[in-house]
C-alpha positions in Angstrom: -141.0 -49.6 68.4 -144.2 -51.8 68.4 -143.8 -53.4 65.0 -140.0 -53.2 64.6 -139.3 -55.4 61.1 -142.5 -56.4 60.5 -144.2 -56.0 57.2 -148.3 -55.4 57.1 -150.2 -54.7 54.0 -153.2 -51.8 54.8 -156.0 -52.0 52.2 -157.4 -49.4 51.4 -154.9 -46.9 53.0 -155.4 -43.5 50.6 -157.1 -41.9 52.8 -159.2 -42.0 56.4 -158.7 -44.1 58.9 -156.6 -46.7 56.4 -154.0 -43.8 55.9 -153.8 -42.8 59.7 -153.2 -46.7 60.6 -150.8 -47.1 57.8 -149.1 -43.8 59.2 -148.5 -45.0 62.5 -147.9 -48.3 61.2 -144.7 -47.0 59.8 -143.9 -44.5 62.9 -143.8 -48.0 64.9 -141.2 -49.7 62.6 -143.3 -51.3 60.2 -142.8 -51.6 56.6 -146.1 -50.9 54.9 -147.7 -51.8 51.8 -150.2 -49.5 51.1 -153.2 -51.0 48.7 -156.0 -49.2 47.2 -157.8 -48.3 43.7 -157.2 -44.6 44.9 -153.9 -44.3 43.2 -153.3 -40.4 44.0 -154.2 -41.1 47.9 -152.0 -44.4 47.9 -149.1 -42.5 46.9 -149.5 -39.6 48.6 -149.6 -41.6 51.8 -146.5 -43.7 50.4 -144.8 -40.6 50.0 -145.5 -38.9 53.5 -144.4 -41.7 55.4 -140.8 -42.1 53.6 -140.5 -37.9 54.1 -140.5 -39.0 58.0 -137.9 -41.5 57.3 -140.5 -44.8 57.3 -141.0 -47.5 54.9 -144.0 -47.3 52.6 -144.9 -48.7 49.0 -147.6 -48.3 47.4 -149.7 -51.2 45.6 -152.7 -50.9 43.1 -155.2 -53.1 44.1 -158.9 -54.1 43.8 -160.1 -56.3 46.4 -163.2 -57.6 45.1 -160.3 -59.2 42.5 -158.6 -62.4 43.2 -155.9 -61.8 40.6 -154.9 -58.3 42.1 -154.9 -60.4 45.5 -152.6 -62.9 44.7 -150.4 -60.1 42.8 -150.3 -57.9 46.0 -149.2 -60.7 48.4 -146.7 -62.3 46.0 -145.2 -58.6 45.5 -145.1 -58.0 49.3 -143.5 -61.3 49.3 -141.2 -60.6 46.7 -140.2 -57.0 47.7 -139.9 -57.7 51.7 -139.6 -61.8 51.7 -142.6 -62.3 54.5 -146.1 -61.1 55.3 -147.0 -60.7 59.1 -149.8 -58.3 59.6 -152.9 -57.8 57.7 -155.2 -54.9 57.8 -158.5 -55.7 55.6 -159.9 -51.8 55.5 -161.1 -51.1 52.4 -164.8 -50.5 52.1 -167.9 -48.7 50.6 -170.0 -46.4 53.0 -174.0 -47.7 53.6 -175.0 -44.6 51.9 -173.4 -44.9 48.4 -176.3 -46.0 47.3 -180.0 -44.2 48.7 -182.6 -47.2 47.3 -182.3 -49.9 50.1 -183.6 -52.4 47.3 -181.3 -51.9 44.8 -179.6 -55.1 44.1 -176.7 -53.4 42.8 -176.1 -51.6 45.6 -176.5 -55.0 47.6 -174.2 -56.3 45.7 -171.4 -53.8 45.3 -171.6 -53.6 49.0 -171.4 -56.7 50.1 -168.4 -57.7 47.2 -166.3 -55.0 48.9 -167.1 -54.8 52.7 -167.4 -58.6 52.9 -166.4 -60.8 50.4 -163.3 -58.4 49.7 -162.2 -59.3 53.2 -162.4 -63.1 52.9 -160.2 -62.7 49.4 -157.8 -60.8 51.6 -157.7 -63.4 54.3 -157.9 -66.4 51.9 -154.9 -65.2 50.2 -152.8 -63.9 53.3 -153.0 -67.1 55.2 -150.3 -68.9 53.1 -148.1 -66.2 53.0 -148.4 -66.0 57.5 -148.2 -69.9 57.0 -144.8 -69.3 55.1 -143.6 -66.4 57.9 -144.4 -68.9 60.8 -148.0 -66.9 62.0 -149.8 -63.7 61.6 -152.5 -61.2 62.5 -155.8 -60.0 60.6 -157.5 -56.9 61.6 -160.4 -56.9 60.0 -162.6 -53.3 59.8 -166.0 -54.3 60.6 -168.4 -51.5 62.1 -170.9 -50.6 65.1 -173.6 -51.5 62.4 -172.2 -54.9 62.9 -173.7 -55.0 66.3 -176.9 -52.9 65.7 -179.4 -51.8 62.9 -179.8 -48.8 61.1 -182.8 -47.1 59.2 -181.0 -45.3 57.3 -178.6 -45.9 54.3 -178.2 -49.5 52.4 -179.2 -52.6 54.2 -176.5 -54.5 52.6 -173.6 -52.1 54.9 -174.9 -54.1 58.4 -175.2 -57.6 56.9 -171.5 -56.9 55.4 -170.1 -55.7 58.9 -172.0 -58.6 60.4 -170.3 -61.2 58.5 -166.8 -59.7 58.9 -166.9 -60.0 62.2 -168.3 -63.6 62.1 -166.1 -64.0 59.4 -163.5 -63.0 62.1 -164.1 -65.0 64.6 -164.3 -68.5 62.0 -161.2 -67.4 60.6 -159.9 -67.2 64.6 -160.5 -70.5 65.1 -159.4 -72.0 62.6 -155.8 -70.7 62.0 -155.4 -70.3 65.7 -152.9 -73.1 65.7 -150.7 -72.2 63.1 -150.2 -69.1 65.3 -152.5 -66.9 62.8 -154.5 -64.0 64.8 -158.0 -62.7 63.8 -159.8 -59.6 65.6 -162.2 -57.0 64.2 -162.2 -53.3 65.1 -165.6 -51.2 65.0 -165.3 -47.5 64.9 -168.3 -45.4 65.2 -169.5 -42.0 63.7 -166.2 -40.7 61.6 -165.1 -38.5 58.9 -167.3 -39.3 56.1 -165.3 -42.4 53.9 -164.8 -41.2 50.6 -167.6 -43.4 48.8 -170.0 -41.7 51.0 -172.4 -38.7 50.7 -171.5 -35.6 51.7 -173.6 -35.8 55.3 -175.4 -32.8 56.5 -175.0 -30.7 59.5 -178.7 -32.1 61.1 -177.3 -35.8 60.5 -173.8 -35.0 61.9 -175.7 -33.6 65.0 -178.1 -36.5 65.8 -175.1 -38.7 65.7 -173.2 -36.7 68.0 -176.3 -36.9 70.5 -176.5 -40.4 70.1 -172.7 -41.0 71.2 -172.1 -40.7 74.6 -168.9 -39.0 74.4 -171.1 -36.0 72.3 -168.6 -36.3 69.2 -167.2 -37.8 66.5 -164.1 -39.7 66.4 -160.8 -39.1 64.8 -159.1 -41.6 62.3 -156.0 -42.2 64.4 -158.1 -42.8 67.6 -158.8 -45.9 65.5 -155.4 -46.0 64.4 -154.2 -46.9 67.7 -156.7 -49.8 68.2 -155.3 -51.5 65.3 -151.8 -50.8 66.1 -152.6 -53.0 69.3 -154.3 -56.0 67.6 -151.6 -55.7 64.9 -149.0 -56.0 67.4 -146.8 -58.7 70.1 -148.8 -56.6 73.0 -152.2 -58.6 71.5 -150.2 -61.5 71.4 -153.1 -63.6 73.2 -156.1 -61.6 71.7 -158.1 -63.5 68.9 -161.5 -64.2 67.4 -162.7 -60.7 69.3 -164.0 -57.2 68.7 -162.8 -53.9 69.7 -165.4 -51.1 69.6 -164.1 -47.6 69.2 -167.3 -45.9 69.3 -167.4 -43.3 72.0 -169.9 -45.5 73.8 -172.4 -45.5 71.2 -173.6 -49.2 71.6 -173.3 -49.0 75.1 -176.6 -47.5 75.1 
């Protein structure tokens, strides 16, 4: 198994691609801590993967809060004695909120998408200090490489700065053996903090990805499940795009 006896911690894991990583996180050996606000999802997941014989718990946790941070690691800690993989997924979808200058939408965006990820990662490094080294996956998006018209600004300028965030954090825990990388999916399932999408949206993204279709959660999954593991064991402070060749354009 690819992450035989290690223990990882999933934000946001009650559902989309969060659950399918946390899924196949536990397939491959790993112990997961599942985190999220989404109680009924967390525990659902938590409850699927010990039906299949893996090791799952489930965590309440708000990561725009550094309180509920340093409770979630010290309780992985506590409950499993080490933290070695990371998985900063939790975020907010670019159209939860429709008036581009909303400052609240700005705001609620960015504290989730971005500066929930640095929390995550300011609090985890100790804890990979303590278990002798680490990895981060970070979920950033394709709208951290390119623009978009449509939905809040605030969704590419928090993708941008988790993967910069990414690479800085690369650097500089590189030497105490501490791995960063980002992923980027492109058009999925709609996240659960987003609008429903319609059928004419659904189809223009389709024609803009060069594989002519959406992508599945555990096609994602499987990204992660490499950064996360031994196998990346000389990959840091870089992206992977799982996009269907939508940037490629």
């Amino acid at each position: 198994m690819r992450l035989e006896g290690k223990i990882a911690i999933i934000t946001g894991a009650g559902g989309g691609m969060g659950a399918a990583t946390a899924k196949l996180f536990a397939a491959e050996g790993a112990t997961v801590v599942i985190a999220d606000l989404y109680e009924d999802g967390g525990r659902g997941v938590a409850t699927e993967i010990a039906a299949l014989g893996g090791r799952a718990e489930f965590v309440s946790a708000d990561v725009t809060s550094e309180s509920d941070w340093d409770r979630l690691i010290a309780t992985t800690e506590e409950r499993f004695g080490r933290l070695d993989i990371l998985v900063n997924n939790a975020g907010i979808s670019s159209s939860a909120f429709s008036d581009p200058f909303d400052i609240n939408g700005w705001n609620t965006i960015m504290g989730i998408n971005a500066t929930g990820v640095y929390l995550g990662t300011r609090a985890a490094v100790p804890a990979m200090r303590r278990a002798g080294g680490g990895s981060i996956v970070n979920f950033s998006s394709i709208l951290g490489f390119v623009g978009s018209d449509g939905g809040h600004p605030a969704y590419s300028a928090s993708k941008g700065a988790v993967r910069l965030l990414t690479k800085a954090t690369a650097v500089r825990y590189g030497p105490e053996h501490i791995r960063a990388n980002s992923v980027h999916p492109g058009f999925m399932p709609p996240m659960r903090s987003a609008a429903s999408g319609s059928e004419q949206s659904r189809e223009r993204a389709i024609a803009a990805t060069p594989l002519r279709r959406t992508g599945e959660p555990i096609e994602v999954a499987y990204g992660v499940l490499f950064l996360a593991s031994d196998e990346a064991s000389f990959v840091t402070g870089t992206e992977l795009v799982i996009d269907g060749g939508y940037i490629a354009r």
